[in-house]
C-alpha positions in Angstrom: 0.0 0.0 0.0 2.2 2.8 1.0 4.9 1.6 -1.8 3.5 2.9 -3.9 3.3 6.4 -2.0 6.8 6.8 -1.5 7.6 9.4 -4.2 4.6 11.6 -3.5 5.4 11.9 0.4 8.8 12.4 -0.2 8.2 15.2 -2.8 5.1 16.8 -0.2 8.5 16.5 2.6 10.9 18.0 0.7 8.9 20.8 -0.7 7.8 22.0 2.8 9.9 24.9 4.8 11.5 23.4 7.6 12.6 20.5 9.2 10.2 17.2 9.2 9.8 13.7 10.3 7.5 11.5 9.2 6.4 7.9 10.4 3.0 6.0 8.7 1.9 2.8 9.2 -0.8 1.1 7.5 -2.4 -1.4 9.9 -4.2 -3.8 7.0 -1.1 -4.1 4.4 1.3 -3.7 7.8 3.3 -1.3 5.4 5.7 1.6 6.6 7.0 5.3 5.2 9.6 6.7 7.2 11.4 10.2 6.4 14.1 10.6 9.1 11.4 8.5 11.4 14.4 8.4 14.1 15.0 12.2 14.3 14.7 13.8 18.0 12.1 16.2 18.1 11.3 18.7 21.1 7.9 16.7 22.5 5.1 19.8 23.1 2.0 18.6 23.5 2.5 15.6 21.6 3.9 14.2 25.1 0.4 13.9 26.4 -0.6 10.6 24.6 1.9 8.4 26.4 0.7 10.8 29.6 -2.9 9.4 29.1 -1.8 6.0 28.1 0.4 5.7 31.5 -3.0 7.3 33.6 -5.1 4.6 31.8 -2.2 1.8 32.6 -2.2 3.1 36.8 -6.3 2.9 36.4 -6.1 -0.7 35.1 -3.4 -1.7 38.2 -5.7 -0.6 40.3 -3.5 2.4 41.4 -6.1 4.8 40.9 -9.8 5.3 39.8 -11.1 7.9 37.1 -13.6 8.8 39.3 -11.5 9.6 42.0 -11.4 13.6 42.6 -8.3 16.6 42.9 -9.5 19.9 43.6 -7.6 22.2 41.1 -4.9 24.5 43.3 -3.6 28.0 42.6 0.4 26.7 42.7 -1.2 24.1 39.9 -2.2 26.5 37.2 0.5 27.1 34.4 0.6 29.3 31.4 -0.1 28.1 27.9 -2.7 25.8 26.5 -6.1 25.2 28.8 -8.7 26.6 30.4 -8.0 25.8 34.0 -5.3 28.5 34.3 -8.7 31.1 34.3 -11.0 29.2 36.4 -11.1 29.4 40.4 -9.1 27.0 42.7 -11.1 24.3 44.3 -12.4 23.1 41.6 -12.8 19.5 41.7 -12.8 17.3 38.9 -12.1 13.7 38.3 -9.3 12.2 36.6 -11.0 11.0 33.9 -12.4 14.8 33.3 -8.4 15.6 33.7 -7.2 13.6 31.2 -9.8 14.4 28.6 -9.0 18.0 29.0 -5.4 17.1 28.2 -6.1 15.7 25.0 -9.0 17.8 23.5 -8.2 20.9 24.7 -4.3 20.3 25.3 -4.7 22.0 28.6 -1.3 22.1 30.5 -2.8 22.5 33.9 -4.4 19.2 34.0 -1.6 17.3 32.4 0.5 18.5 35.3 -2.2 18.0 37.8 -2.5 13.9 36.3 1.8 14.2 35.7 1.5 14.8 39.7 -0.5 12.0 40.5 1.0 9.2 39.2 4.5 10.3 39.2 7.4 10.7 36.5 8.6 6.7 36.7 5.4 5.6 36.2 5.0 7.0 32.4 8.5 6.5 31.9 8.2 3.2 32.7 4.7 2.7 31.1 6.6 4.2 28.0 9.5 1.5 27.6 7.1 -1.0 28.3 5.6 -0.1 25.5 8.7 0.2 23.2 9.2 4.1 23.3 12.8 3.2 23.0 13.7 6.8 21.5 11.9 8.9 23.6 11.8 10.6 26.9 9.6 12.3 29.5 11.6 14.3 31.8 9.5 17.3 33.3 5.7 18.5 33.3 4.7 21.5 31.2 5.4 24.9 31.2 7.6 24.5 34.1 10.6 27.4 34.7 13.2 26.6 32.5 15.8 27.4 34.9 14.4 24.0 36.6 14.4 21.6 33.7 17.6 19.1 33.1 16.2 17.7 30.1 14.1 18.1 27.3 10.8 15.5 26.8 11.5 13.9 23.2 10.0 11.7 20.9 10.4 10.4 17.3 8.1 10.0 14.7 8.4 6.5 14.8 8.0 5.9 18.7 5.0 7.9 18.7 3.3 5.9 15.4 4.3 2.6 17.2 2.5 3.8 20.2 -0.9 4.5 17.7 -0.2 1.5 16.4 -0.6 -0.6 19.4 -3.6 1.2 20.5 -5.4 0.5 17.3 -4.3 -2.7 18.0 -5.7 -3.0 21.4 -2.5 -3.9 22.8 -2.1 -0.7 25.3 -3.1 -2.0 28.7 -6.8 -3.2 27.3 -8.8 -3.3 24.3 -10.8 -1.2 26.6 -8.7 0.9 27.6 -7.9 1.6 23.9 -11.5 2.3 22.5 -11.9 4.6 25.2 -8.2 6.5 24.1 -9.5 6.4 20.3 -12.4 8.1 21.3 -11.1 10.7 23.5 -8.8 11.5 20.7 -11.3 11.8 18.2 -12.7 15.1 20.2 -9.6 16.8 19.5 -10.3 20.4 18.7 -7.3 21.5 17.0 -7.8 20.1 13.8 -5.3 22.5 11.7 -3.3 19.5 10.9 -3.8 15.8 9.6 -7.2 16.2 8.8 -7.3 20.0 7.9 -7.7 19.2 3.9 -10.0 15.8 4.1 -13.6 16.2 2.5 -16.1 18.0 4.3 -18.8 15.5 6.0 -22.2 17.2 5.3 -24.4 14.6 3.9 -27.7 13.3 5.9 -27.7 13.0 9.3 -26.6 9.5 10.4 -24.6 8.8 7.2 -21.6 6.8 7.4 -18.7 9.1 7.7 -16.0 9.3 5.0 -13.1 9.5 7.6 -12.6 9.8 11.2 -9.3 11.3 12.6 -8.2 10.2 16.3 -5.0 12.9 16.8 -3.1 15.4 19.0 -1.7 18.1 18.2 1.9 19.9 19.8 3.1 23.0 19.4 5.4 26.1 21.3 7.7 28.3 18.9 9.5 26.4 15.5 7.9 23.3 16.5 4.6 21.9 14.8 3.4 18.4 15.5 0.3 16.0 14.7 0.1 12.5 15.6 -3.1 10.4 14.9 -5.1 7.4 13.0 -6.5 8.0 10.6 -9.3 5.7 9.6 -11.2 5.3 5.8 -13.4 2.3 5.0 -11.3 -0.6 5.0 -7.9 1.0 6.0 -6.5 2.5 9.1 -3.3 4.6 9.0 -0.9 5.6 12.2 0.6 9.0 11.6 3.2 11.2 13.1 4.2 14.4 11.1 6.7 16.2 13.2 8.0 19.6 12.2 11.3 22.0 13.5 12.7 25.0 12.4 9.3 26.5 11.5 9.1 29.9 10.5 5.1 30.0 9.7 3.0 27.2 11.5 1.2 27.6 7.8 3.9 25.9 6.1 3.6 22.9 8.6 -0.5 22.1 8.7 0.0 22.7 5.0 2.0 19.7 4.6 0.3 17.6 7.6 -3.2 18.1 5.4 -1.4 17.3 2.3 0.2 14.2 3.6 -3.7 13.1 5.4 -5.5 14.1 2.0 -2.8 12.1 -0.4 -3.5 8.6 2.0 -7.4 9.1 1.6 -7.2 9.9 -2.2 -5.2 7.1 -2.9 -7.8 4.8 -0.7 -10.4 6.0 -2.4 -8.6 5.4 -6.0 -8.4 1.7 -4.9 -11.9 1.4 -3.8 -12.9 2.4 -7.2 
């Protein structure tokens, strides 16, 4: 399947201002593209996913419950992404309503909160169980730079591998997956992957063309997506990660071109 590909997401890489990585897999052919799939990239955002995986792994060891409550503090509230940084302390919400605001609304405040309840070892060592061999969480978000000693990094193909083995089921539960797919698909930054896929405004109730489950990373020169993408009949896990970008434009250009040239080509062989 993506043999065929090869020459048009080079070209799309190539072409595109700045720095990029690239990692797809295509679950039904069990085909790869990589484009410098091994390249270090500067996490963002994107280190949430293995951050919800890990919180989903502690629930299912019976280390914690997503109903269980933490009253939002002042001393938790960081800059950045999120809503909680505007909202009042004492708040309480559950750490399932944590973790969902981590992923569909990136918000940095409740990824610390969740990074604070089940502890730094505990995703790292979620994370090499699951393979994540070239990555690394270090430090929660938005922390004072003076304090951090290293970087949280990933590569495009760590982060695919990880979609790949939750489309697969194989992250602590099939369960446990379905329920990460469809937190994921509520993402609300949708500049990337699935920014140039036909519009979806037939009858109410129709089958959908396409369905992106993603997230979305970004601070200055650094532009992520990572997702599945799924068509009838074919599933794809996709990181596009992008450094050394001067216009954020340049990098959901590419990230839409890359998710609109996989359902084309789909919907060529369909036909």
């Amino acid at each position: 399947m993506l043999a065929e590909l090869i020459p048009a997401l080079q070209n799309l890489i190539e072409a595109a201002r700045g720095t990029y990585g690239v990692s797809i897999y295509h679950l039904e052919s069990q085909s790869e593209f990589s484009y410098q799939a091994d390249e270090w990239f500067y996490a963002a955002s994107i280190i949430k996913v293995p951050i919800m995986a890990a919180v989903f792994d502690q629930a299912f060891k019976g280390k914690l419950s997503f109903e269980e409550k933490i009253a939002l503090r002042a001393e938790d509230m960081v800059t950045g992404s999120g809503l909680l940084q505007n909202l009042s302390p004492g708040l309480e919400l559950s750490i399932y309503d944590y973790t969902m605001l981590m992923i569909i609304d990136s918000d940095n405040t409740a990824t610390n909160i969740l990074i604070d309840r089940i502890g730094t070892q505990a995703i790292q060592d979620a994370m090499a169980e699951w393979g994540l061999t070239g990555s690394g969480f270090y430090n929660k978000i938005s922390v004072i730079p003076a304090k951090i000693e290293n970087f949280n990094t990933i590569t495009p193909r760590d982060m695919t591998r990880l979609l790949k083995l939750i489309a697969d089921g194989k992250v602590v539960s099939w369960r446990a997956c379905a329920e990460m797919v469809k937190i994921m698909k509520q993402q609300k930054y949708n500049e990337g992957l699935p920014s140039l896929l036909p519009q979806q405004d037939g009858p109410v109730g129709e089958l959908k063309l396409w369905e992106c489950a993603h997230k979305t990373g970004w601070v200055n020169g650094t532009d992520h997506d990572m997702g599945l993408l799924y068509f009838p009949h074919h599933t794809f896990a996709v990181s596009v990660f992008g450094k050394n970008i001067t216009d954020r434009k340049d990098a959901h250009h590419l990230m839409g071109q890359i998710g609109r040239l996989l359902y084309d080509h789909c919907e060529k062989s369909r036909a």
